[in-house]
LOSEMAR-533542 format. One record per residue (C-alpha): x, y, z. Coordinates in steps of 0.2 Angstrom, whole numbers, plus 5000, padded with zeros to 4 digits. Each point is the difference from the previous one (the first is absolute). Layout:
<sites>
XYZ/...
</sites>
This chain:
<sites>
513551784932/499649795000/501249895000/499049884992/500349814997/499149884991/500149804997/498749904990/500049804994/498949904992/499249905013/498749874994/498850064988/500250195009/501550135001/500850035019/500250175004/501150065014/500450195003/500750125013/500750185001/498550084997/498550005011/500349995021/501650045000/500050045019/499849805004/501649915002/499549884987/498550034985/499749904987/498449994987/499749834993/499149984985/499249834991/499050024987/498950175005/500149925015/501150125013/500450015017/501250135011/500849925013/500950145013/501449955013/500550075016/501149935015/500650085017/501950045000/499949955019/499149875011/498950035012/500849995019/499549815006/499349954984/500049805000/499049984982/500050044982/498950174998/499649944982/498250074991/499549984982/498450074997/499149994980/498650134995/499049964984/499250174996/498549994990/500650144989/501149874993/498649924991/499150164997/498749985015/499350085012/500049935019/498249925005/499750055019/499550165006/501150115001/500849934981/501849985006/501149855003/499949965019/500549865010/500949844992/499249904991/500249804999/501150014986/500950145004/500549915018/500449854991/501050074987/501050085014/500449855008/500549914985/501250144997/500649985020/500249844999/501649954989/500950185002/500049995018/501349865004/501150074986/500650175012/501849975007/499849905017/500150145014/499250134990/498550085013/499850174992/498350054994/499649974982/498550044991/499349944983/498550084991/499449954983/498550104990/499349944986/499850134990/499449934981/499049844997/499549914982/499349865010/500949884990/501650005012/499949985018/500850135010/500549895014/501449924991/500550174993/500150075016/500949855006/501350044989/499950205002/500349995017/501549885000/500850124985/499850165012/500749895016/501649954988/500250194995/499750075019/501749955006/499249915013/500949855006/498949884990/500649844993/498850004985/499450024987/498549895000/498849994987/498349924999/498849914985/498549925001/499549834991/498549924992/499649834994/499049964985/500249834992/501649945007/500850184997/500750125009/499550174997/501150175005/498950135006/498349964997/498850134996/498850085015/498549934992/500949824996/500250005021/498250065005/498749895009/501349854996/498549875006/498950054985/501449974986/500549815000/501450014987/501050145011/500549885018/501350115007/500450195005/501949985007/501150155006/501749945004/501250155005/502249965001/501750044997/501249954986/500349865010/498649965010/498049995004/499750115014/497949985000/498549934993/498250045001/498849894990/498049964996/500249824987/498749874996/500649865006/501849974994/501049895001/501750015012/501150004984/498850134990/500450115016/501850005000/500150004981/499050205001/501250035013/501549964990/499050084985/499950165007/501850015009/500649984981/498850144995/500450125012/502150014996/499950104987/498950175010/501649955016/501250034984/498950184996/500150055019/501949965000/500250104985/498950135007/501050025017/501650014988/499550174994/499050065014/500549925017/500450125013/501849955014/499349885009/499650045020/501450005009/499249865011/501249855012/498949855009/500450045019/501349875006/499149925015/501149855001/500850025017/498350045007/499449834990/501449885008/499550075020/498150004994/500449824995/501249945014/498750075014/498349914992/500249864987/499649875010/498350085008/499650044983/500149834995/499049935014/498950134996/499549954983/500249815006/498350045006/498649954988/498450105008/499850174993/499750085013/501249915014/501350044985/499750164998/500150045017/501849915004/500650094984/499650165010/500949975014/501549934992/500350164991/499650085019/501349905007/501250044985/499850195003/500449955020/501449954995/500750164987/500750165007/499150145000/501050064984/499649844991/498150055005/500050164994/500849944982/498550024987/500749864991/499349875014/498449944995/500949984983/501349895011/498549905009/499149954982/501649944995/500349905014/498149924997/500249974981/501649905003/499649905013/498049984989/501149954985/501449905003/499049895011/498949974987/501249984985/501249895010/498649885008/498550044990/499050015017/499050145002/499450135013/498449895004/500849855001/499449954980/501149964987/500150104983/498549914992/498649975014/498550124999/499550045016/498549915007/498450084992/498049985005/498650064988/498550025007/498350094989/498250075003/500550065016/498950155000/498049975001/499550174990/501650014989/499749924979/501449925003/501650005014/501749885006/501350005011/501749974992/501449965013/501749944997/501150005013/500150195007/499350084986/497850034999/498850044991/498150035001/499450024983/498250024994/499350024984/498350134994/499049964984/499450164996/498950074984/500550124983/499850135014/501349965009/501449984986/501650135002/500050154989/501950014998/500550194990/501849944991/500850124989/499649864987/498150015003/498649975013/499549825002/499349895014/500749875009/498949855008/501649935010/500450095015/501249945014/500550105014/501449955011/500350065020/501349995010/499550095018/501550005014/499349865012/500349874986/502050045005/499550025019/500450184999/499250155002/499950144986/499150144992/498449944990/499450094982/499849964981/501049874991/501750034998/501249954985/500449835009/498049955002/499650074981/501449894993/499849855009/498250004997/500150034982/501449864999/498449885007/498850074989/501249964984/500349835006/498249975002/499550094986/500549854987/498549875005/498650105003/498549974989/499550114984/498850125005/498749964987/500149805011/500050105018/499450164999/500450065017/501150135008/501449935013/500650105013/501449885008/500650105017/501449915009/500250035018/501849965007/499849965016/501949915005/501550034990/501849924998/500249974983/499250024985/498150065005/499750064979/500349814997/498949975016/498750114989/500149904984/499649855010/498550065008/499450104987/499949844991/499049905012/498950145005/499450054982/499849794998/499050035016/498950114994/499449884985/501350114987/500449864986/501850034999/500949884986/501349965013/500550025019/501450125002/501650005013/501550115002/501749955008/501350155005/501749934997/501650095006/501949994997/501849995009/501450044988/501650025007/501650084994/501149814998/498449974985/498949875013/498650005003/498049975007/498250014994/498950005012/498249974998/498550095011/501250135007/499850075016/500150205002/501549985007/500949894987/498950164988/501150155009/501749935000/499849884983/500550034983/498549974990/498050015002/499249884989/498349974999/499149894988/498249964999/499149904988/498949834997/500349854999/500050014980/501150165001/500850175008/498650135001/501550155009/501650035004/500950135008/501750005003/501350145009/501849955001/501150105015/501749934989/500550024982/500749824999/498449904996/500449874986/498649914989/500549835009/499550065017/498550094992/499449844993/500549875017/498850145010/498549994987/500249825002/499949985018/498750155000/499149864988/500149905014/499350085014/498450074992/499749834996/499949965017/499150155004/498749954988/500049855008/499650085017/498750104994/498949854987/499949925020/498850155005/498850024984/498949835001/499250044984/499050154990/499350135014/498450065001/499550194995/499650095016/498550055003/500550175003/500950024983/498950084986/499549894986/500250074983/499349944986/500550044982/498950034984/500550074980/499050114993/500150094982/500950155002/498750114989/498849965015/501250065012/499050174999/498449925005/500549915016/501050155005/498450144994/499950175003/501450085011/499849825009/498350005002/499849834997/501349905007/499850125016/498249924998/500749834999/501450005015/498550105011/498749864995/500949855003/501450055014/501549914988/501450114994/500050014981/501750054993/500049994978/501650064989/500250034982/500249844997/498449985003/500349885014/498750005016/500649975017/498649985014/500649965016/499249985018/500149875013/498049984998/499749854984/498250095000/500650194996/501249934986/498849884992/498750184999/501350104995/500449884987/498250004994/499750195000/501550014987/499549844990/498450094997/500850154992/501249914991/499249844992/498950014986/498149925000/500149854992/498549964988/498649845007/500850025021/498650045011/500250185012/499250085015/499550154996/499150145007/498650124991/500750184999/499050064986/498149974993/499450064982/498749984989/500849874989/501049925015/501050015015/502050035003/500849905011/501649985009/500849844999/501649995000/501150115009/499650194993/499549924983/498050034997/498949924987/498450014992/498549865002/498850044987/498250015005/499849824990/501449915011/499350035018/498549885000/499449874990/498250114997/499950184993/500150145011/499150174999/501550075007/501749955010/499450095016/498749845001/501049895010/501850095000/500550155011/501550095001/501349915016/499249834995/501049855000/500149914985/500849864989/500750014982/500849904988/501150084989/499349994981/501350104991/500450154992/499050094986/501050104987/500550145008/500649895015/498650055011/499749865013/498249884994/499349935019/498749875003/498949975018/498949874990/501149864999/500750015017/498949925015/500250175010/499749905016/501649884998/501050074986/500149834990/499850024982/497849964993/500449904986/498749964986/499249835006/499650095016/499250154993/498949894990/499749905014/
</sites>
């Protein structure tokens, strides 16, 4: 009834399972990839025809991570998966990224990619396995895919490279010093089609060396695939690129020349619009037939890359009038909002952003439910993109993929110098606002970020910048790198590059490569010169910061206080009677772990100091001589209990009130009273010994011996 097939290596210190024939045998392509008891089903489908008028790749990868995998059940409600979370879209897109430039040139048909994780041993992360399922079930499909692809990631302990780290080995990177990189690189046989990064300050030559690391990794699961297909492949789509060439000679003969006074124009805006009505007056100048071909945008993109390119290559002048190396013209500006913790103003060039930074309590740290675990994160950054930044209009609602990757691309790049929790015990919430774009604006994010969390008083070991570096390849081997790209130089380049880091170090990369002719040499000359410009970025931005910012009165202030954990019970009390009592009495928010660590927190010095006080009190132990305020709650015939230090009460005997013998306590004590005591000590069943008589009850100093004889 199956058809089964099945191909397995040794891969690392795991076995690499792939196998098809059996389950969804409806899709055009279906394969089950399996690392460890790590395993992930990746189904393909494709259109056999193209849409009428369709002028872009219909291309959607979707990943699911069912919490069955890991033998859970869904938090939420109503207990089942629902909408993406940030892993899954992220995952996704770093699936998107290196297949898409790998389907035949031409091909506009609608393909759709879905990968569900159905076994977890959280040990092996099922991004790469699904990486790697998806492009075994595209090779398979008969789709006109010029894969395979594979993916690895990289770690980097000790000047070693490590294959495949374990989930836990990448988790909460900040907190484990030894472990400074979680690298996923994704390629061919012959080349490296993407890169996505979080790294601890790296050097430029550590980079590239994981890079080439994991290319070397990854041949052997392309060999699998191949030897997969071999058995399994079905006749490959009967699928010819349009020939549009005629079209292409009249589209060029009518308009090169207003295209390239078009893009001679260096505003945005003025550029954009002569763009416009070039192509306008290039259809004026087709026949109706030619203007009815759907091939014609495809003609007019052509027309805009080449003259883009060649101009570039040949004279190393580009679009705005810079040449490959300048960084556009850049003003930092910060604490521009009176109520904000902390905010700046990043602008460089076109591109914009408003970025401001929150310091927020335990409270307000994310609950993130993985398939791994729940845990919390104290880092949040929250990239928008709305339409006016582009001087457009559009429809307005949640993030999309582009706004959640871009914003965790800042938030890794950021993540590498903040301080250690137990030094800065705050929660950050970094929200950057794009407010003009053209060009990098997740870059523009990086930058800001940085001098808006540096605004707000947080002690960041090192200012961070970001540079978005772009590539021209042509067929004859030349070439350019070009630094701070445009969004122009973005759509019809080879190569998005970005790079972000300190001054001692690169803290991200990501890279997506639209060609599979990328060689180490041109890898290494574009990390050099992206080297270059965040070094004058980071220049840029020192010019704005004119020494350590103050706190913001506005912000909370939280301080931090250890306590044993067997009196973690205490403080807490009954159903949270007593720290209720504590948050009620002195306004501060208490928040307390298992580790027995205290965090009180309030913009009010006053309510953190009581609070602090109120749990010192429970905590502490009397010591033995000190001298307390204490308060009668009890009288008896041989003495009278009082309460003198936090809930603790102790017994003055009848004999340590007064200097004189009383009848009976109730002779000059009543219950309520007011009254000072020093400590004597302990009796042998650890009852607590008081004494009245030798403290003066009116200042609370110590009577000692010469002045009662005196």
């Amino acid at each position: 009834m199956f058809n089964e097939v099945k191909k397995s290596i040794q891969w690392g210190e795991e076995q690499l399972t792939l196998e098809t024939g059996k389950i969804a045998r409806q899709a055009d392509g279906t394969v089950i990839a399996t690392l460890g008891e790590t395993s992930v089903m990746a189904n393909v489908t494709f259109a056999k025809k193209q849409k009428p008028g369709q002028d872009f790749f219909p291309l959607t990868v979707h990943y699911q991570e069912k919490y069955y995998a890991a033998g859970k059940v869904p938090g939420g409600f109503f207990k089942r998966e629902a909408r993406p979370t940030e892993k899954e879209t992220l995952t996704a897109r770093l699936i998107d990224r290196p297949i898409r430039p790998l389907f035949v040139p031409g091909f506009k048909n609608e393909v759709l990619v879905m990968c569900t994780v159905l076994s977890h041993d959280l040990v092996n992360d099922p991004d790469i396995v699904a990486m790697i399922a998806a492009s075994a079930a595209l090779t398979i499909s008969g789709a006109p895919f010029m894969g395979p692809i594979a993916g690895a990631r990289v770690g980097y302990v000790d000047g070693e490279y490590i294959l495949n780290p374990e989930v836990e080995d990448m988790h909460k990177l900040r907190d484990n010093p030894e472990q400074r990189l979680d690298l996923v690189v994704a390629g061919t046989k012959d080349a490296v089609m993407m890169v996505e990064s979080e790294a601890y300050e790296l050097t430029e030559a550590e980079m590239l060396g994981a890079v080439n690391f994991a290319h070397q990794q990854i041949q052997p699961v392309i060999d699998l695939i191949i030897e997969l297909a071999e058995s399994a492949a079905k006749e490959p789509f009967d699928f010819q690129p349009a020939d549009y060439s005629d079209l292409y000679a009249a589209v060029k003969a009518a308009g090169e020349d207003k295209i390239r006074a078009a893009y001679a124009i260096t505003d945005k805006q003025e550029r954009t619009t002569a763009v416009a009505a070039a192509k306008d007056a290039i259809k004026d100048a087709l026949s109706e037939e030619q203007l009815a071909d759907e091939n014609l945008g495809s003609a007019l993109k052509k027309l805009e890359s080449s003259v883009l390119r060649g101009d570039v290559v040949k004279t190393g002048k580009r679009i705005d009038g810079r040449d490959t190396t300048t960084v556009r013209p850049i003003v930092c500006e910060t604490g521009l909002l009176p109520r904000t913790h902390g905010s700046a103003l990043f602008t460089r060039g076109e591109t914009q952003g408003l970025v401001i930074t929150t310091l927020g309590t335990g409270d307000d740290e994310q609950m993130i439910d993985a398939l791994n675990g729940t845990y919390k994160s104290n880092f949040l950054l929250h990239y928008n993109f709305p339409p006016y930044s582009v001087g457009e209009v559009g429809r307005v609602g949640s993030p999309g993929r582009r706004e959640i990757g871009h914003g965790k691309l800042a938030w890794r790049a950021l993540q590498a110098v903040l301080p250690a929790a137990t030094d800065f015990p705050y929660t950050l919430r970094v929200v950057s606002e794009i407010t003009e774009s053209n060009g990098s604006s997740s870059m523009a994010s990086v930058c800001g970020g940085s001098l808006s969390m540096m605004d707000a008083g947080v002690p960041l070991k090192s200012a961070v910048a970001g540079v978005a570096m772009g590539l021209i390849l042509e067929e004859d081997g030349s070439y350019a790198i070009l630094t701070d790209i445009l969004g122009d130089e973005d759509h019809l380049g080879d190569m998005d590059f970005k790079v972000a880091g300190t001054e001692n170090g690169i803290t991200s990369l990501q890279m997506d490569i639209k060609v599979a002719g990328i060689t180490p040499e041109i890898m290494e000359k574009a990390l050099a010169q992206a080297k270059d410009g965040r070094m004058h970025i980071l220049g840029e931005m020192s010019k704005s910061l004119t020494g350590a910012s103050d706190f913001s009165v506005h912000a909370p202030r939280i301080e931090t206080m250890q306590i044993p954990t067997d009196k973690i019970r205490e403080v807490i009390g009954s159903g949270g009677k007593v720290i209720r009592e504590i948050v009620e009495t002195s306004g501060a928010k208490v928040d307390i772990n298992d580790e027995g660590i205290i965090k009180i927190a309030s913009p009010n010095g006053e309510a953190i100091k009581k609070a602090y006080d109120m749990i010192h009190s429970i905590v502490a132990e009397p010591e033995e001589g000190q001298v307390y305020d204490g308060k009668v709650v009890k009288i008896v015939d041989f003495g009278a209990f009082v309460n003198f230090f936090g809930k603790r009460d102790g017994l003055v005997h009848v004999s340590q009130i007064e200097n004189r013998r009383l009848n009976h306590p109730s002779d000059v004590l009543k219950e309520g009273q007011d009254v000072k005591v020093k400590l004597l000590g302990f009796d042998d069943r650890g009852k607590v010994r008081l004494s009245m008589k030798v403290v003066d009850q009116e200042t609370g100093e110590e009577i000692t011996a010469e002045k009662s004889d005196g």
